[in-house]
TORLO-526415 format. One record per residue: residue in three letters; x, y, z of N, C-alpha, C, O in turn. Coordinates in steps of 0.05 Angstrom, whole numbers, padded with zeros to 5 digits, always signed. Example, Ala and Ser with C-alpha at 12.3 -4.5 7.8 and 13.67 -1.06 7.14 Angstrom:
// residues 2
ALA+00264-00114+00156+00246-00090+00156+00264-00066+00156+00285-00066+00169
SER+00257-00045+00142+00273-00021+00143+00258+00001+00157+00268+00023+00161
//
This chain:
// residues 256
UNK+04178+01062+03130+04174+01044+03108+04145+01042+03099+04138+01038+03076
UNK+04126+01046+03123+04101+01041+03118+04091+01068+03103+04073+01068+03085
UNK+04104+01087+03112+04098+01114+03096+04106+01105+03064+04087+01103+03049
UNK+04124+01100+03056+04131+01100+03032+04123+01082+03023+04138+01076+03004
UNK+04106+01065+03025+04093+01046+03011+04063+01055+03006+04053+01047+02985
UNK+04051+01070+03019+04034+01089+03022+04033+01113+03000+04014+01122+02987
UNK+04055+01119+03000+04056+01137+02974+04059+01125+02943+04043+01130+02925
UNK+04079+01110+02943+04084+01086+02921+04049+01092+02916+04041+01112+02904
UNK+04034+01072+02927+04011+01060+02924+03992+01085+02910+03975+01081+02893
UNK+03999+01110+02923+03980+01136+02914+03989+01132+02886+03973+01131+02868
UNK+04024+01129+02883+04022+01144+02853+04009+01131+02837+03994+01143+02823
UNK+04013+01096+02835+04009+01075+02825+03982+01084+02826+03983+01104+02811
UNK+03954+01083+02835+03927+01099+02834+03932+01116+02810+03929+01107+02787
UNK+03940+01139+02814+03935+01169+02802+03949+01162+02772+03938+01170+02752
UNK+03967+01151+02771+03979+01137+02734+03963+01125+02730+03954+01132+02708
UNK+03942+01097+02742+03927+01092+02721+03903+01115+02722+03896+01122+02700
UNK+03893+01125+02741+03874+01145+02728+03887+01157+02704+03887+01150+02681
UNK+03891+01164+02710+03908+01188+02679+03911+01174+02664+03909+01185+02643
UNK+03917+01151+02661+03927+01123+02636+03894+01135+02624+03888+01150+02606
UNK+03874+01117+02651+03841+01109+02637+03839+01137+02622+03837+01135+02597
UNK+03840+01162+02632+03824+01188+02620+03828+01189+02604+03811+01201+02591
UNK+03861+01178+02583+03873+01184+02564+03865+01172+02545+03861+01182+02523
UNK+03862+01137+02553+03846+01121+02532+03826+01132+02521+03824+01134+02496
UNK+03801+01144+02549+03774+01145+02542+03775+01178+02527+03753+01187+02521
UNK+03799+01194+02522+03782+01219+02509+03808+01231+02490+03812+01254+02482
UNK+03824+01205+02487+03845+01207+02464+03865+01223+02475+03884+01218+02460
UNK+03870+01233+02484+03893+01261+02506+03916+01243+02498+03912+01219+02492
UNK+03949+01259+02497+03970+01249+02503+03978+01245+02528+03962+01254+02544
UNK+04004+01233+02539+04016+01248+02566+04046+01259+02556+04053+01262+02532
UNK+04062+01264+02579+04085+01277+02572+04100+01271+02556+04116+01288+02548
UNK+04104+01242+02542+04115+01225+02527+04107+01224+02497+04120+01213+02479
UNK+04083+01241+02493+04076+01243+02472+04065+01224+02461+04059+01223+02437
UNK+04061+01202+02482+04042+01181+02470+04004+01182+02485+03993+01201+02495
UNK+03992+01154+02481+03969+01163+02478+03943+01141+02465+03947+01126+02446
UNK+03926+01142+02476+03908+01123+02457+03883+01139+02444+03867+01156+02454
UNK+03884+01131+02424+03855+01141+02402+03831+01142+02419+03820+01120+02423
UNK+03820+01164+02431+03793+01159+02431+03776+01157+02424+03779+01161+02400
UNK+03740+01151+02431+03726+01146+02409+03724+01151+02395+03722+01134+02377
UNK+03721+01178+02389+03714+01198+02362+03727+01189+02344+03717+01194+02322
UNK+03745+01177+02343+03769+01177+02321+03759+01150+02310+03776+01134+02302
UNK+03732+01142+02308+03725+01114+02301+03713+01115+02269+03694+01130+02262
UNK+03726+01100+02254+03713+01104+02227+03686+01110+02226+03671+01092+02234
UNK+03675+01133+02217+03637+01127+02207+03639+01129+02183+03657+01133+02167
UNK+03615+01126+02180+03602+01135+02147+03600+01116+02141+03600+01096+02155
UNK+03597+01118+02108+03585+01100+02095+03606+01074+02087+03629+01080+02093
UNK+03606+01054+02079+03630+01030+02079+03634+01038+02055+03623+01058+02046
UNK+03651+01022+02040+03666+01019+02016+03643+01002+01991+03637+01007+01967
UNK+03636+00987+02006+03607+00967+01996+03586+00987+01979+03579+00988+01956
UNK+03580+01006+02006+03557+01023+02001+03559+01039+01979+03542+01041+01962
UNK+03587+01052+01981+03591+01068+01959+03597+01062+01926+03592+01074+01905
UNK+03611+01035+01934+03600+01020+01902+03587+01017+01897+03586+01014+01872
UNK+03556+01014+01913+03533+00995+01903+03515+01032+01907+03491+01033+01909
UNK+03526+01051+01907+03509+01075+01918+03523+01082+01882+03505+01076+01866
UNK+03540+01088+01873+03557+01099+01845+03552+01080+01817+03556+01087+01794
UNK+03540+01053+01827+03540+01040+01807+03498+01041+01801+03489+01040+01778
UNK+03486+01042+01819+03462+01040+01815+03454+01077+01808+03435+01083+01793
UNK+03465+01091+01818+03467+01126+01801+03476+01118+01773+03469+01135+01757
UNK+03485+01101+01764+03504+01103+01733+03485+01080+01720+03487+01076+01695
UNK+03467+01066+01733+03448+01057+01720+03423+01071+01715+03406+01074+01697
UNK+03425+01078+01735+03400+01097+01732+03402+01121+01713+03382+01128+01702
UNK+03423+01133+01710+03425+01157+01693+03428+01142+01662+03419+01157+01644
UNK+03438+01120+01653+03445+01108+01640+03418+01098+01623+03418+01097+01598
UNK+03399+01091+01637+03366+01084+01630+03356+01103+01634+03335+01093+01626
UNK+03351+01124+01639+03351+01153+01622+03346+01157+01605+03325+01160+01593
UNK+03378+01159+01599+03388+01165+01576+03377+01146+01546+03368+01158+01527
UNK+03380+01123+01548+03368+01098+01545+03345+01108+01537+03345+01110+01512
UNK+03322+01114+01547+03296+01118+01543+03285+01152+01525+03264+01156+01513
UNK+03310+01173+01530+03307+01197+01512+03318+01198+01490+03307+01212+01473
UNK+03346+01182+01483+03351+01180+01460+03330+01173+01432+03330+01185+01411
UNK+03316+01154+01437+03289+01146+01415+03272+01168+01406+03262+01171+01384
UNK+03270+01190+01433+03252+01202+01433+03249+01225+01410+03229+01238+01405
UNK+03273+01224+01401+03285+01247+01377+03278+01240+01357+03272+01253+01337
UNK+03277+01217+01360+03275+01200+01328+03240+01191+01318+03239+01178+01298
UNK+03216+01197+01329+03197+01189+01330+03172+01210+01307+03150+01205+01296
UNK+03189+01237+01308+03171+01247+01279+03190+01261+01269+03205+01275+01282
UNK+03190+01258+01239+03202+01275+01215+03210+01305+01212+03228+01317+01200
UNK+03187+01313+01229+03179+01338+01223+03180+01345+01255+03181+01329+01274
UNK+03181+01378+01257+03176+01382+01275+03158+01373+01306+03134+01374+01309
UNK+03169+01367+01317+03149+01355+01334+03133+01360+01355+03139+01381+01367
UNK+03117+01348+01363+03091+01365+01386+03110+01371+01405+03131+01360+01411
UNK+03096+01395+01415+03110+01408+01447+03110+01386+01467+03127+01388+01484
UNK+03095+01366+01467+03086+01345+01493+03116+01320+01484+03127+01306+01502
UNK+03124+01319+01458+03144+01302+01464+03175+01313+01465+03194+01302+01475
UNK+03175+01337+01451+03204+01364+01465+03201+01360+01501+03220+01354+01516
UNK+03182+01362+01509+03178+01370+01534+03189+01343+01549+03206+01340+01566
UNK+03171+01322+01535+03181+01300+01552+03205+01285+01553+03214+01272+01572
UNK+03216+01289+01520+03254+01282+01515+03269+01302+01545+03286+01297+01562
UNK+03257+01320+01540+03268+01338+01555+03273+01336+01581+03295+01341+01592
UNK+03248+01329+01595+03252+01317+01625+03257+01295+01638+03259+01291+01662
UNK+03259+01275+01612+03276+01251+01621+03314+01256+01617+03334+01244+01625
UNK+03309+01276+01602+03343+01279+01602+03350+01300+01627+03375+01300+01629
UNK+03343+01311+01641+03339+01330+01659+03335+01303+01690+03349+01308+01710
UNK+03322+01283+01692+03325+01265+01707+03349+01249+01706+03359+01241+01727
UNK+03361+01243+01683+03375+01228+01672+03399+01248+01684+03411+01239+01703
UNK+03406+01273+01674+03431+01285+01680+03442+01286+01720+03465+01288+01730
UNK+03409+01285+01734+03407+01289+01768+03420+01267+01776+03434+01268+01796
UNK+03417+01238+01759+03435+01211+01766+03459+01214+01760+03473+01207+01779
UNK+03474+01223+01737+03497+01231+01740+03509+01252+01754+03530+01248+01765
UNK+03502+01267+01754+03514+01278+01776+03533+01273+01809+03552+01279+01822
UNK+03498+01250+01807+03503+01230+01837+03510+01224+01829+03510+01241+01811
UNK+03527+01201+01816+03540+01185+01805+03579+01192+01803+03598+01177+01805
UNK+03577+01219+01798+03604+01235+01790+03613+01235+01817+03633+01225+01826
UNK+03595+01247+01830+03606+01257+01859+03617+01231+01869+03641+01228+01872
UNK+03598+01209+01875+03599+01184+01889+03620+01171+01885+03633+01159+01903
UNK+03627+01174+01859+03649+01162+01845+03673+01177+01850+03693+01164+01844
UNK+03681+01205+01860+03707+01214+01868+03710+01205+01901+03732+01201+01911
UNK+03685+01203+01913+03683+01196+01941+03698+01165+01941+03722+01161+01946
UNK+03682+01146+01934+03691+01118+01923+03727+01118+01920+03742+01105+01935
UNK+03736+01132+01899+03765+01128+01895+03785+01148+01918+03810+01150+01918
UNK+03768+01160+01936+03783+01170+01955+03781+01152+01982+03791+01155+02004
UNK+03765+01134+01974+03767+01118+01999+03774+01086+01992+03771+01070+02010
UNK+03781+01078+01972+03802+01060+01958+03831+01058+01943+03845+01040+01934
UNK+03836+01091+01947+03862+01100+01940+03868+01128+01934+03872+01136+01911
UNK+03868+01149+01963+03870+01173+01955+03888+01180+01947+03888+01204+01946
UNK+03912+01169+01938+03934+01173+01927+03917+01188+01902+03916+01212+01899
UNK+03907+01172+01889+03891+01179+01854+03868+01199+01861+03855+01206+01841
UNK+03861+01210+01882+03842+01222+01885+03835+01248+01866+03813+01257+01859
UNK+03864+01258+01862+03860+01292+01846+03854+01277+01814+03847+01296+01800
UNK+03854+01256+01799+03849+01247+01781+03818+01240+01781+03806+01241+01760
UNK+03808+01235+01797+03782+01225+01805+03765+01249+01806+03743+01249+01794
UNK+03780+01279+01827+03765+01300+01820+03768+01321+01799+03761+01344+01804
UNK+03779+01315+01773+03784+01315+01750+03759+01310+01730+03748+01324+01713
UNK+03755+01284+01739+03737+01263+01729+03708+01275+01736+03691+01280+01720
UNK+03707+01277+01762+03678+01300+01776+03671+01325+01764+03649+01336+01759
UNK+03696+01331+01761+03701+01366+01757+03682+01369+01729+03663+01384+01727
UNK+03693+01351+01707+03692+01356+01684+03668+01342+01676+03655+01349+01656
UNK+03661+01320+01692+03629+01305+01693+03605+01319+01698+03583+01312+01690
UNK+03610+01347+01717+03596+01361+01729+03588+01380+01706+03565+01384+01701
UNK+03608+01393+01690+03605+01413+01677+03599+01408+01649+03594+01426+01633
UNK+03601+01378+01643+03582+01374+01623+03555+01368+01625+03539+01365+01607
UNK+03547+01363+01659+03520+01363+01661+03509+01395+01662+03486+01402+01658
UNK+03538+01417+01672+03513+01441+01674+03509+01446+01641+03486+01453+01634
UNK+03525+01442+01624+03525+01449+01598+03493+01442+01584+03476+01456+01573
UNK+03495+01410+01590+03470+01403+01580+03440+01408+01596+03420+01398+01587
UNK+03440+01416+01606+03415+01433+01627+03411+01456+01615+03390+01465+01607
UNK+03436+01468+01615+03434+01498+01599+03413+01499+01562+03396+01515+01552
UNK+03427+01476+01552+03423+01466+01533+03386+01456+01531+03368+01462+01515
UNK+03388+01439+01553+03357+01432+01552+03336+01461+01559+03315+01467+01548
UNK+03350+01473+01580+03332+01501+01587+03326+01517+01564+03303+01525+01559
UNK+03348+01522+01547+03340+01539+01529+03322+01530+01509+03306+01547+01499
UNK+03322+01502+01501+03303+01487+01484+03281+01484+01493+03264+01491+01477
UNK+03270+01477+01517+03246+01489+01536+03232+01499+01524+03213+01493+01509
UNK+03252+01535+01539+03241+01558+01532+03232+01567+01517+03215+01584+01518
UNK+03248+01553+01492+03232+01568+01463+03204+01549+01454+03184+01553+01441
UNK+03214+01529+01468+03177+01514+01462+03160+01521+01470+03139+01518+01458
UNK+03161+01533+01495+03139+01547+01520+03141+01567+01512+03133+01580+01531
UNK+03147+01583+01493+03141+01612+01488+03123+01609+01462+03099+01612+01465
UNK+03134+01603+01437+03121+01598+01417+03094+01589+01411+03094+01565+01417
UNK+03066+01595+01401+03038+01585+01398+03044+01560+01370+03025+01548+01359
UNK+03072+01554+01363+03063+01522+01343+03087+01520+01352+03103+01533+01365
UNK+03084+01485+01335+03111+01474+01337+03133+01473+01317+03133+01473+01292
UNK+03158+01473+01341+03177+01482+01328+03203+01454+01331+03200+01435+01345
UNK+03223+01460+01316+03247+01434+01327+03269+01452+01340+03282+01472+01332
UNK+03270+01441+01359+03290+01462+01379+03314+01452+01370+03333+01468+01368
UNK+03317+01427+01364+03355+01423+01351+03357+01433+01319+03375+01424+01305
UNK+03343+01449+01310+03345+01470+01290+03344+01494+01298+03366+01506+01295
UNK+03316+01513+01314+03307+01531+01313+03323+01545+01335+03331+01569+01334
UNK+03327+01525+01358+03342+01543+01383+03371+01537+01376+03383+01518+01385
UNK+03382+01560+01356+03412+01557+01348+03439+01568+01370+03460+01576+01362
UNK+03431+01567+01403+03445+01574+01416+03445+01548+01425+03451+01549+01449
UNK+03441+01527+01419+03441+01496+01432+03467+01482+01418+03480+01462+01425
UNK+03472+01502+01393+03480+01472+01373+03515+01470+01381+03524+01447+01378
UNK+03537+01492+01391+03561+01484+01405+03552+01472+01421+03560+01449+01420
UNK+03535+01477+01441+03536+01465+01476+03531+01437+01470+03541+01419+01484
UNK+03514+01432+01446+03495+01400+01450+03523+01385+01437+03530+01363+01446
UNK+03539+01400+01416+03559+01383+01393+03591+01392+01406+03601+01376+01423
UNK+03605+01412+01399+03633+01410+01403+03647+01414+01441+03666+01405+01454
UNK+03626+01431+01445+03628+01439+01474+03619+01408+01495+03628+01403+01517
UNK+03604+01395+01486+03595+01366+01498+03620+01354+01499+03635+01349+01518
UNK+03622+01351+01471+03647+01328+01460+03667+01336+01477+03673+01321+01495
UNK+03677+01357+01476+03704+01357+01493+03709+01353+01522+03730+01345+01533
UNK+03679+01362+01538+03681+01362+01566+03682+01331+01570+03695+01319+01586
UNK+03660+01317+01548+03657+01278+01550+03688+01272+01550+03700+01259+01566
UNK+03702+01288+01521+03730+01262+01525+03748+01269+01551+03766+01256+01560
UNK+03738+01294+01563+03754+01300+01591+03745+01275+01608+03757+01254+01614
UNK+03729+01282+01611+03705+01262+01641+03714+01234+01628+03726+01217+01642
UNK+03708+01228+01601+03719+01188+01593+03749+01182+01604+03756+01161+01615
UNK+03771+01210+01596+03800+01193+01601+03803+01198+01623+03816+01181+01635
UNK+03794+01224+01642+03798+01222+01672+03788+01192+01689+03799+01180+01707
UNK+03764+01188+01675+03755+01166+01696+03771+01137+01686+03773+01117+01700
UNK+03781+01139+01661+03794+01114+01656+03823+01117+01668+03830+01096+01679
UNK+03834+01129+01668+03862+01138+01686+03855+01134+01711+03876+01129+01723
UNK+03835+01134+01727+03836+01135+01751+03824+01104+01745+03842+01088+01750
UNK+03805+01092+01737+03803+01063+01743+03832+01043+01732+03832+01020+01740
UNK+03850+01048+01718+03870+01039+01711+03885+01045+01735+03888+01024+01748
UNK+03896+01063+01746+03914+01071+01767+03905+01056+01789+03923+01044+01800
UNK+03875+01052+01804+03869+01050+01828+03862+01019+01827+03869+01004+01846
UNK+03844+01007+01797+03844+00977+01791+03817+00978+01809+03811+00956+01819
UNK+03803+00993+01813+03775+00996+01820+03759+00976+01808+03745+00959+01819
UNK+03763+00979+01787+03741+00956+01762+03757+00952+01747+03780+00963+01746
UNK+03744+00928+01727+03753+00913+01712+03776+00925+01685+03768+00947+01679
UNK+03790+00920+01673+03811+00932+01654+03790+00947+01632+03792+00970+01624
UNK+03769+00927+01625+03751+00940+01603+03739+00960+01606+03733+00976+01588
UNK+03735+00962+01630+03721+00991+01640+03738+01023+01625+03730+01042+01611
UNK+03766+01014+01636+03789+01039+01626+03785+01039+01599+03770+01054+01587
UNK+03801+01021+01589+03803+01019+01567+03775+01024+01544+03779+01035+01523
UNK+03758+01016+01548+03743+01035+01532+03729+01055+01536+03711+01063+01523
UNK+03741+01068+01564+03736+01095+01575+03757+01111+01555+03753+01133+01544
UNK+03773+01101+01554+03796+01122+01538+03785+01122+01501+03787+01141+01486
UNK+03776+01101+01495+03767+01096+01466+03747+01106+01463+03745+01111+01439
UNK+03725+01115+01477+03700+01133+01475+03713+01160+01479+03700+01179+01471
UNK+03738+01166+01492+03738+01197+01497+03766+01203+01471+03784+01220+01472
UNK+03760+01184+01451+03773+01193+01429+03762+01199+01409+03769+01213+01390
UNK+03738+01186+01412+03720+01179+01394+03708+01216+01389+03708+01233+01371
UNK+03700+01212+01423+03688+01242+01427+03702+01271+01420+03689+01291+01418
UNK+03729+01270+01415+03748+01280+01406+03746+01294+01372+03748+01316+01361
UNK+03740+01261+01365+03742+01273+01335+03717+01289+01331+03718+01308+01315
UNK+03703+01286+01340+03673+01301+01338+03677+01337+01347+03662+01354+01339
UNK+03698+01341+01361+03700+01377+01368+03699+01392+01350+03689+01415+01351
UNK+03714+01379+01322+03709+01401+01304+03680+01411+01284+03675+01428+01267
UNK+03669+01393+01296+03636+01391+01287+03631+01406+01270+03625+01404+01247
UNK+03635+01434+01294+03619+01461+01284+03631+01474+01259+03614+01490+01252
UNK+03649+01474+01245+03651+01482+01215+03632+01464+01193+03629+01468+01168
UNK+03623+01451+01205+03601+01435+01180+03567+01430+01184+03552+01410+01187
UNK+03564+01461+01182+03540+01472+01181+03518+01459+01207+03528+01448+01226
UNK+03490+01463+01203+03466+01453+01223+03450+01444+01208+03431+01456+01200
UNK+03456+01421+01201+03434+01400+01189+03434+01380+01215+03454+01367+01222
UNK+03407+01380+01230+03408+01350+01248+03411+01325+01225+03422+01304+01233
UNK+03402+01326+01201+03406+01299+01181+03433+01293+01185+03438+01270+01191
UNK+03455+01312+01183+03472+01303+01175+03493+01283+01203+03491+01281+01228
UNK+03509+01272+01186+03521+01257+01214+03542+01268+01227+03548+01262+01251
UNK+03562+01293+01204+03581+01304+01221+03573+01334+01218+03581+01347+01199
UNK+03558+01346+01239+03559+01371+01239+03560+01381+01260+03569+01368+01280
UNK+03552+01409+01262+03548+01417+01294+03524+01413+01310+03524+01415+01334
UNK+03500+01405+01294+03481+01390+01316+03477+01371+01297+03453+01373+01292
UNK+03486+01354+01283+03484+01332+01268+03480+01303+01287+03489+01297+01309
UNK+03462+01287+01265+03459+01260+01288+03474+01248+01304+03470+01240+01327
UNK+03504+01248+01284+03523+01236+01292+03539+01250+01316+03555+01239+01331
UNK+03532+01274+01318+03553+01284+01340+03543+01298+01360+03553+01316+01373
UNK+03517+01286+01364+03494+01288+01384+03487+01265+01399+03497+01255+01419
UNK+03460+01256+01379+03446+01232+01383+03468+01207+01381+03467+01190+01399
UNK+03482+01205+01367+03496+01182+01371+03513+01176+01389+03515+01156+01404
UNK+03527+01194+01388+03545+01198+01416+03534+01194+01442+03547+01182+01460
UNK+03508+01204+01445+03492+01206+01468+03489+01179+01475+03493+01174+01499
UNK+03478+01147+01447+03473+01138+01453+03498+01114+01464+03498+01094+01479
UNK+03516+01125+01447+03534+01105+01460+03539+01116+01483+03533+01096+01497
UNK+03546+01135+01500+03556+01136+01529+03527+01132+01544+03530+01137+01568
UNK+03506+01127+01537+03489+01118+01554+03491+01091+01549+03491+01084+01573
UNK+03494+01069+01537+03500+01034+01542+03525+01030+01553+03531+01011+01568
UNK+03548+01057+01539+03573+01049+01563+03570+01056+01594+03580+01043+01612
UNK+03556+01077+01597+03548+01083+01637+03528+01056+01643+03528+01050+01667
UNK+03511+01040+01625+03498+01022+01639+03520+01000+01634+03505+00981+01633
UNK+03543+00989+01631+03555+00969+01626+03580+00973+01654+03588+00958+01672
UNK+03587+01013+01643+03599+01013+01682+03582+01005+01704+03590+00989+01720
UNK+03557+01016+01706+03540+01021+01726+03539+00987+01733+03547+00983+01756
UNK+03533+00969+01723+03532+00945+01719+03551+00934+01747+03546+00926+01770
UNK+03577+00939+01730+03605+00927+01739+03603+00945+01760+03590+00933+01778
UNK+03607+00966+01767+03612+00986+01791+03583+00975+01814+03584+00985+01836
UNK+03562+00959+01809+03547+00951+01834+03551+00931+01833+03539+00924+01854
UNK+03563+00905+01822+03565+00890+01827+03595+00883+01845+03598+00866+01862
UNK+03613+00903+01836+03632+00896+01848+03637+00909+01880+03658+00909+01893
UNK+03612+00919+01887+03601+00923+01915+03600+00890+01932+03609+00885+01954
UNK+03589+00874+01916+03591+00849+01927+03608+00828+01928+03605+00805+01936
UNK+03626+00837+01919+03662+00825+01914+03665+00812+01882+03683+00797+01875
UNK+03645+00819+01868+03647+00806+01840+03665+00820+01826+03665+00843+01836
UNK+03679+00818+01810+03701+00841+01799+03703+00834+01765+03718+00848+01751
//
């Protein structure tokens, strides 16, 4: 009897070892059960972070934008290389915040409801490739300033700008506006206004695709590099990214 109490006692030992090892390094046993070990512990960044990390990118790109828009409008005439140059590299700063901003923001709705996530990377996809567009756009306008000995107006002179800046913009914008309003309507991320005139700006941006049949006058308001389907456009989705950017860090702090 004393033997078998002796053994009892071994096994009773050797199950909880194997219990502890299992806790501490996640393993199953034959049962197919098991406890999580550490590794399996949430990291990264919180939910907080990433609102207040997507909404201060969308301000920032947003005041940018904000600050190059004017910059078009300041001489009649062709204008000095020093202020092409410098519209130029605040929009080139301005486009590096969205970017962050795009990304952050598919990250964000995959960790508040990846159900909606392929709508979100939709929203990235098409956010992204209207930033390579306009880079392309600014590079080539650059270039022709830095080559040339006078000044010239690059939204006339560099006529490989005027789809990318007017119908080719417009369409990738009303992509990137109704993706991201579909996904804040679906997931309820932010506020209703947010969607909803995410979808009304990417209609807006819509009517503007056909631009390019009505010639290259920047005077004019509907053309293919015309004010209206450039500069204006520009400037409204830069006060609507600072009005998201706004709502999207605030609602890092539970404000909604």
């Amino acid at each position: 009897m004393n033997k078998n109490k002796y053994t009892n006692t071994n096994k009773t030992t050797e199950t909880k070892h194997a219990t502890d090892a299992a806790d501490a390094t996640g393993t199953t046993d034959a049962t197919g059960t098991g406890t999580a070990g550490p590794s399996e512990t949430t990291s990264g960044p919180s939910e907080t972070t990433f609102r207040r990390l997507t909404g201060a990118a969308c301000i920032a790109a947003a005041v940018a934008l904000i600050v190059q828009v004017p910059l078009y409008f300041v001489y009649s005439g062709p204008p000095p290389d020093a202020n092409v140059l410098a519209r130029l590299l605040v929009g080139i700063v301005a486009l590096a915040f969205l970017i962050v901003f795009v990304t952050s923001f598919r990250e964000l709705v995959k960790r508040v409801d990846p159900a909606h996530e392929w709508v979100a990377s939709l929203a990235c996809s098409t956010g992204l490739a209207y930033a390579t567009i306009t880079l392309v756009s600014m590079g080539l306008e650059a270039g022709a300033v830095i080559a040339t000995d006078h000044s010239i107006d690059p939204t006339i002179d560099v006529n490989g700008t005027y789809i990318l800046y007017g119908s080719i913009s417009r369409l990738l914008l009303a992509m990137f506006l109704a993706a991201t309003g579909r996904t804040i309507a679906r997931t309820n991320l932010l506020p209703r206004w947010t969607a909803r005139s995410a979808y009304a700006l990417a209609v807006v941006n819509l009517a503007f695709v056909p631009s390019l049949f009505f010639g290259n006058t920047p005077a004019d308001f509907y053309a293919a590099n015309g004010w209206g389907t450039t500069a204006l456009m520009g400037a409204i989705l830069s006060y609507w990214l600072l009005a998201l950017g706004i709502s999207t860090y605030r609602s890092g702090g539970g404000k909604r």
